[in-house]
C-alpha positions in Angstrom: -31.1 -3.6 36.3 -28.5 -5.3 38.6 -24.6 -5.9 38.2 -25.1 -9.2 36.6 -28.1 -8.3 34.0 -25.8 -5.7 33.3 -23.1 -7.7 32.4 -25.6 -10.7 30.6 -26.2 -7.6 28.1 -22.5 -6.6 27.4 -21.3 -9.9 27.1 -24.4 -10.3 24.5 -23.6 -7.1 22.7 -19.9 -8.3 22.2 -20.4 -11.6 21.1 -22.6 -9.9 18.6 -20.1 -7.5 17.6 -17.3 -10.1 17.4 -19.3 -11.9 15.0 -20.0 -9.2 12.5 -16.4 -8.7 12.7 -15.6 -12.5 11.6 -18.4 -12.4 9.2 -17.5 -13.6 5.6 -16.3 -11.0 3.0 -15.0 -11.1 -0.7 -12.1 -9.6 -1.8 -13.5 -6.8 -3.1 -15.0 -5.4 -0.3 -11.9 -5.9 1.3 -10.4 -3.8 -1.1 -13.6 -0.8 -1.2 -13.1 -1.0 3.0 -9.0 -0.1 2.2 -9.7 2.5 -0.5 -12.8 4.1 1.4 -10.4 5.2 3.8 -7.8 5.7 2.1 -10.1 8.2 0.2 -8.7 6.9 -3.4 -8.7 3.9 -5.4 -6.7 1.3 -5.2 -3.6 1.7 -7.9 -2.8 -2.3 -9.3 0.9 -1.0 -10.5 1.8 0.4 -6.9 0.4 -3.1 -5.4 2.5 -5.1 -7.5 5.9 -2.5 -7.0 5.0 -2.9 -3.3 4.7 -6.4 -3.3 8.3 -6.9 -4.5 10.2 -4.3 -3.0 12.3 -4.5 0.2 11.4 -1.2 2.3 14.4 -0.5 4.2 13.8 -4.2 5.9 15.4 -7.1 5.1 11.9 -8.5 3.8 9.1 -8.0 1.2 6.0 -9.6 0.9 7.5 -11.3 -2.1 10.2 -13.1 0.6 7.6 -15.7 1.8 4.5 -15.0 -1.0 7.0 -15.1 -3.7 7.6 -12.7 -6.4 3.9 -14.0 -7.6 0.8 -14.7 -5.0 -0.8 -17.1 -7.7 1.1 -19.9 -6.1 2.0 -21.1 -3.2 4.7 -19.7 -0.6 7.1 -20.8 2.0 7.9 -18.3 4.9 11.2 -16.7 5.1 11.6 -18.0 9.1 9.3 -21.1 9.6 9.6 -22.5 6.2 5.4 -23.2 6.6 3.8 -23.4 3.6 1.8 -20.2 2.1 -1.2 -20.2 0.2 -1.7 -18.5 -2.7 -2.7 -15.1 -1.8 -4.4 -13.9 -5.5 -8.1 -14.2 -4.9 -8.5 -16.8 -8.4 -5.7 -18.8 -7.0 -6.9 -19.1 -3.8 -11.1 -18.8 -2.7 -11.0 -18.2 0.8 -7.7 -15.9 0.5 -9.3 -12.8 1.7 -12.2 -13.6 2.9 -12.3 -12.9 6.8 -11.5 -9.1 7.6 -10.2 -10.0 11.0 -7.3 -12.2 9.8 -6.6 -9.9 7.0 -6.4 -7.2 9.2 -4.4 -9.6 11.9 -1.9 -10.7 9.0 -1.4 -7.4 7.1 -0.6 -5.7 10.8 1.8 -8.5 11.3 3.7 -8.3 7.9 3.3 -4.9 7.4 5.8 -4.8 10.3 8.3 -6.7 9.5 8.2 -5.3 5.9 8.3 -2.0 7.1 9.0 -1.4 10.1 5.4 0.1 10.7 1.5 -0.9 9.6 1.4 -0.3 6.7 -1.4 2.7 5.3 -5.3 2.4 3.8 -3.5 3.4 0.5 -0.7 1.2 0.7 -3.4 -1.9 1.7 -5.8 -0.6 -1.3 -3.3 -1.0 -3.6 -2.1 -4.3 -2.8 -5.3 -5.9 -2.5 -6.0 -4.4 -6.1 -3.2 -6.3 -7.5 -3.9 -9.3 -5.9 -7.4 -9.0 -7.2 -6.3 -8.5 -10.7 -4.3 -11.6 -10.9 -6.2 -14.0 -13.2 
């Protein structure tokens, strides 16, 4: 096989990897992924107590989802609009593991300071997917 076979075959392998990474999900497999390695269920009362709380930060989620996802948001900074985050609210919210990963790395963050853990995400997405 020769350099550029070589790299024909990589580039092949990662667009194929990319795109099981975009594929659609549902929210409930998001939340299974988060509690499988969390090794625990997600708990809806600790979603909703994170949701609202400021941890140490001058934010919570609650600062740009408002104090409930069923409606619409405004962020804190950019004043954009938000959608709903509750799955019923909102069908694609959810939906695409690489932006929730991207966005719960990003406000994770500036919530905390950190990412934020499998238990902590577990929780939070079982809220979310309890709001009817």
């Amino acid at each position: 096989m020769n350099a550029s076979s070589f790299v024909s075959l990589m580039l092949i392998g990662m667009a194929h990897v990319s795109h099981a990474m975009s594929e659609p999900t549902t929210p409930n497999a998001q939340l299974q992924r988060f509690a499988t390695e969390a090794k625990r269920a997600g708990v809806i009362e600790l979603g909703q107590q994170f949701f609202v709380k400021k941890h140490g930060h001058q934010w919570s989620c609650a600062s740009c989802h408002g104090e409930s996802p069923t409606s619409s948001g405004r962020h804190a900074t950019t004043a954009k609009v938000l959608e709903p985050l509750a799955p019923a609210f909102n069908p694609s919210s959810l939906t695409d593991s690489a932006r929730v990963d991207k966005w719960f790395r990003r406000n994770c963050k500036d919530v905390l300071g950190r990412e934020c853990t499998a238990g902590e995400k577990a929780d939070v997405l079982a809220w979310l997917n309890s709001l009817q």
